[in-house]
N, C-alpha and C positions, 0 to 999 in steps of 0.2 A: 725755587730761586727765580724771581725776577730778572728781568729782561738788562736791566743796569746791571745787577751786579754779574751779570752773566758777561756781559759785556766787558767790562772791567776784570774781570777774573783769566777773561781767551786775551785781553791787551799784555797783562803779565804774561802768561803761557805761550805765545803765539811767538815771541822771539828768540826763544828756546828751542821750540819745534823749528823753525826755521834754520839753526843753526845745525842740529842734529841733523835735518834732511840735509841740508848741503853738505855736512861733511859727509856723509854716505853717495850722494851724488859723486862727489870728487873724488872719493876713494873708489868710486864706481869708472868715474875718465879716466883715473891713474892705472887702474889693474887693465883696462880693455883699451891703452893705448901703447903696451909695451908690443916688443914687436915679437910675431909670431915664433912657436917654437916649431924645432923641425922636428918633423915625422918620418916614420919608417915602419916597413913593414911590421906586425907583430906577426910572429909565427910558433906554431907547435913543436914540441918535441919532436915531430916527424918531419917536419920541417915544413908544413901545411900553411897555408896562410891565414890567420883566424880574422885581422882587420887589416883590410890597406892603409898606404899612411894617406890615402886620397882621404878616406873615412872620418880617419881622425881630424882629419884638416874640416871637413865641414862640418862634424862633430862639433868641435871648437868653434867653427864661426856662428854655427847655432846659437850655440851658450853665450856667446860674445855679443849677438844679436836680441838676445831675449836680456842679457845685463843692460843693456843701452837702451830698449825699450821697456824696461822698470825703470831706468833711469830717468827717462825721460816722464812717464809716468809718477813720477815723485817732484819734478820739476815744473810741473801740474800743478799739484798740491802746494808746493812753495808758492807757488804766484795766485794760487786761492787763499792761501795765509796771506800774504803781501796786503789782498786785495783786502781781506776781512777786517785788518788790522790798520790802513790809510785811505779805505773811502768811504767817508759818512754815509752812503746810502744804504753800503751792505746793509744794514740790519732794518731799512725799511722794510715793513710789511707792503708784498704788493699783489693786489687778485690777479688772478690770471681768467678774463673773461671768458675763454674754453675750458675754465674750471667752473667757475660759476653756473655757465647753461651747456649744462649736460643731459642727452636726451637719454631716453633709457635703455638703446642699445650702449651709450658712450660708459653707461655704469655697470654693464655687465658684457665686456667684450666679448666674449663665450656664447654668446646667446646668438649672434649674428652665424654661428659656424657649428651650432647643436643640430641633429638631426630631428624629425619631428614626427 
């Protein structure tokens, strides 16, 4: 597939994907913006303490913290869609001069830290 019609093909697809990420986004702010539930002891048949409700509480704001940061990592993604999809240059080809001259440790980085 050529480079147009590839082009053409992510212009349809691209607004799709955009809308799907966002609504996972927002159903990602909606679930991690309700307000915390309350904790309490969990305890044993004996009446042992198996997790404090302190536990659960950072438990929870773990998971809370790692939703918001896939969140926001998806919100990434959206505005590299955004970007592929409304600025002509994305799809310029451009060298990257420290790609072009690379010495022969830059081609085998392994070689600088092999013993001998």
């Amino acid at each position: 597939m050529d480079n147009g019609k590839l082009q053409e093909k992510r212009k349809k697809e691209i607004p799709t994907l955009i809308e799907k990420y966002q609504k996972l986004v927002d159903d990602t702010f909606d679930a991690v913006s309700k307000p915390l539930p309350t904790f309490s002891d969990i305890t044993d048949k004996d009446g042992d303490i198996i997790k404090t409700a302190e536990q659960q509480l950072y438990s929870f704001l773990g998971v809370r913290d790692a939703a918001l940061d896939r969140a926001d990592g998806i919100l990434g993604k959206i505005n590299e869609l955004e970007r592929e999809l409304h600025d002509p240059t994305f799809w310029d080809v451009v060298e990257n001069e420290d790609e072009v001259k690379s010495s022969p440790a830059n081609k085998n980085p392994l070689k600088r830290h092999t013993k001998k």
